[in-house]
N, C-alpha and C positions, 0 to 999 in steps of 0.2 A: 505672493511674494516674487513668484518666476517673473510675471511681466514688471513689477514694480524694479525687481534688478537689472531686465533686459533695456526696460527703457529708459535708464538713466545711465546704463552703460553705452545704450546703442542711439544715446542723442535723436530719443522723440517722444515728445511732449504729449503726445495724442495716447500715446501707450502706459504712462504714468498715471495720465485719467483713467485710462481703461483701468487700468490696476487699483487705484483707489476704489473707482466703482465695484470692482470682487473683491474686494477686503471689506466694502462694505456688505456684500452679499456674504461671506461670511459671517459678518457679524450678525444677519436678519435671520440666517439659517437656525444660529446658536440660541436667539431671542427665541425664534418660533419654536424650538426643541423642547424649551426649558418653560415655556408659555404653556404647551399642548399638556407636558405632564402636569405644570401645576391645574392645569385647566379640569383634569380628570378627578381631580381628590372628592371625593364625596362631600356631600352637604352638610355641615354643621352647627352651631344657633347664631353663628356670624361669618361667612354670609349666608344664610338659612336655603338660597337656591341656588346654593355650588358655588363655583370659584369660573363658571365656564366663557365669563366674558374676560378671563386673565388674557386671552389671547388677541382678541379684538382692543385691546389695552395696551396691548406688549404691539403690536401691530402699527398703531397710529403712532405711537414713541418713537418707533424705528421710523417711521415715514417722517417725519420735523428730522433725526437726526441726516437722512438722505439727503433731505433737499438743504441742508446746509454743508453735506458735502460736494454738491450739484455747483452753488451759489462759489462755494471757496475754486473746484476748476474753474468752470468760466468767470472768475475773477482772475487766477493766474496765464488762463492763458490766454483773456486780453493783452494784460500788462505787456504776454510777450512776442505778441502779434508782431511788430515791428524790428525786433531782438534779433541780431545774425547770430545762426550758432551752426554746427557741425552736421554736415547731410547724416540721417540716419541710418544704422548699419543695416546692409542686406538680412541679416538673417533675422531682423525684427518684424520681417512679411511674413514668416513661416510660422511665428509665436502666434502674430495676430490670426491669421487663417485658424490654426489648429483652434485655437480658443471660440473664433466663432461658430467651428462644428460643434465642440465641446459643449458649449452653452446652451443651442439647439435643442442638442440632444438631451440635456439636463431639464428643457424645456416640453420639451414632448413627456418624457416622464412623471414628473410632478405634476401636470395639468390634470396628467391618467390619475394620478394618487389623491389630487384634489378634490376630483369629480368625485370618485368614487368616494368619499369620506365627507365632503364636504364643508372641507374644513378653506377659512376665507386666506387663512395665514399661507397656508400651503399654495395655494390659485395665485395668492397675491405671489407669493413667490416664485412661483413657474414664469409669471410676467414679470419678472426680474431677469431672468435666464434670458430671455426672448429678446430685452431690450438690451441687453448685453451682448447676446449673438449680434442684433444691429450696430452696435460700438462696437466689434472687434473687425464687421465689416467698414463700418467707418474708418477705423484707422487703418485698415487695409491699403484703402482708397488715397486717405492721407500720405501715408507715410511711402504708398510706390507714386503717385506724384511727385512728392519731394526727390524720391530717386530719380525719378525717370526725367521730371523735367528742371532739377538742378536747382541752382541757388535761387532763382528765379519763382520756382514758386514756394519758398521756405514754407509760406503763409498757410500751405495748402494742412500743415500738421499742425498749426495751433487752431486751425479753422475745424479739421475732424475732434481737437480739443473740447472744444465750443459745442459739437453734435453729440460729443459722450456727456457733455454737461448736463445739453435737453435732454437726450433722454433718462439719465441718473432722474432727473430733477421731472419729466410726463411720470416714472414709475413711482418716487413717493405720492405725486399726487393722486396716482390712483388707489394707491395702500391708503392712504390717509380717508379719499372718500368711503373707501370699502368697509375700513371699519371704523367710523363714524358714524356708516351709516346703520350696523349691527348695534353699537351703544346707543344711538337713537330709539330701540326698539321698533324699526322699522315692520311691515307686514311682508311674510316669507312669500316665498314665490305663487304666482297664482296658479299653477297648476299644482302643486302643492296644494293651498288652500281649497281648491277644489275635490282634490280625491278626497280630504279628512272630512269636508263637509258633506260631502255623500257616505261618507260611512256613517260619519252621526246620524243622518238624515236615516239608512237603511234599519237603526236597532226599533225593535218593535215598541209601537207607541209612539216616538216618535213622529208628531207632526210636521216639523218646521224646525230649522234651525234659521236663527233674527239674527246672529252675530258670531262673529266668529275673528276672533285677532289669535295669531298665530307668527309668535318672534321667535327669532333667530338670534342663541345663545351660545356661540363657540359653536361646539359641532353639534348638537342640539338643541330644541326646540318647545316652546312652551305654549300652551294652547289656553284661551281664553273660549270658553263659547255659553253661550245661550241658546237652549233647545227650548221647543214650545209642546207642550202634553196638552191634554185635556184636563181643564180647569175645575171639574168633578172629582180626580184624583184627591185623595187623602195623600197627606205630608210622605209618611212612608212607603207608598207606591210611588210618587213623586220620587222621591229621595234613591229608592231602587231603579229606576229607568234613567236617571243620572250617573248611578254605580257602573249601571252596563255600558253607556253609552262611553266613559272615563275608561272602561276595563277592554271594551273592543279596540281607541284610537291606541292604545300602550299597546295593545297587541298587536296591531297591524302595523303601527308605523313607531318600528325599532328608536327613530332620532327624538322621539317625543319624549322628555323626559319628564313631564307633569301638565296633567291635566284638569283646569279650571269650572264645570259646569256648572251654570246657574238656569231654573228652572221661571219658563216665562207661562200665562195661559195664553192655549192658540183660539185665538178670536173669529175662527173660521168656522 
């Protein structure tokens, strides 16, 4: 609300965007807050595997709402490319500055809290901060042009307008792909895939692991896999070396929250 009053009190357009865009990051913060908790509720017989894609859901919503408030700036501040209006006040450089350390630094934080949890809403969010630190130096740039070089370059602050737009409008798009591509049931990282399949691979008996799909569900993880025994096993020795192998990846890897094994014969 600070920049949204300074820059319609201090006659510049570019800082009005800026403002929209942090009311919009307010409002992604509020989504992701209220996303993460509901995302946590335990699993019951609807939806029977948790509630943990609420965030990847609450995520891409937020990204369509962004990019229509992206479309709406660089719509207004076409129209008013051409518009003579009032040079912008001196102390609208000082808002803008402060806010691009501010945002930085909001940025550096949340990437640490991302990484470390893994959650897409939060990452997506840190790049929110980042592209905002670039808009508040945008309008920096804009709005001491219009100071410094006068009536003459008016242009210069519905033009940093225009660069808060793109970027408002690269950051939904990368929230949108990010978690599209989690509701997709895309395959998790590969090094990821690789440590769980070497632990399946190490439980004793153990031949072969043929398959292995492993998605990415909010801030946890669901494993699909096919190990290959010796095709001599009886059902219930079968059935026990699947136990272990399901009870070893929950122990090792905390984000796994259910484990799928299906038992293949190893043809070797």
């Amino acid at each position: 609300m600070t920049k949204l009053v300074a820059g319609l009190l201090g006659n510049t357009f570019a800082l009005v965007a800026d403002s929209i865009n942090s009311l919009g990051d307010v409002f992604v913060s509020l989504v992701v807050v209220v996303a993460l908790r509901f995302a946590r509720r335990p699993p019951d017989p609807n939806p029977p595997y948790g509630h943990s894609r609420a965030e990847a859901v609450a995520a891409s919503n937020v990204a369509l709402l962004i990019a229509m408030s992206a479309l709406i700036v660089a719509w207004q501040a076409a129209r008013s490319f051409h518009v003579a209006h009032t040079l912008p006040a001196a102390w609208t450089l000082w808002i803008a500055g402060a806010n691009a350390i501010i945002k930085e630094v909001l940025y550096r934080y949340k990437m640490a809290v991302g990484a470390r949890t893994g959650s897409a809403a939060i990452i997506a969010n840190a790049w929110d901060h980042r592209s905002d630190a670039l808009c508040s130096l945008a309008v920096l740039v804009g709005v001491a042009t219009v100071r410094w070089g006068g009536p003459d370059m008016m242009g210069a602050d519905e033009l940093a307008a225009l660069v808060v737009a793109g970027a408002i409008l690269w950051s939904a798009t990368r929230l949108f792909r990010r978690s599209a591509h989690e509701l997709l049931d895309a395959q998790a990282d590969p090094e990821l895939v690789r440590e769980v399949e070497e632990a399946a691979r190490a439980v004793e008996h153990v031949r072969d692991v043929e398959t292995l799909w492993l998605r990415k569900s909010g801030l946890e993880y669901f494993a699909d896999i096919h190990i290959e025994v010796d095709p001599d096993l009886t059902v219930a020795a079968g059935h026990e070396i699947g136990h272990r192998v399901k009870d070893v990846l929950l122990a090792r890897f905390d984000r796994i929250r259910d484990v799928l094994v299906h038992l293949e014969p190893h043809d070797g």
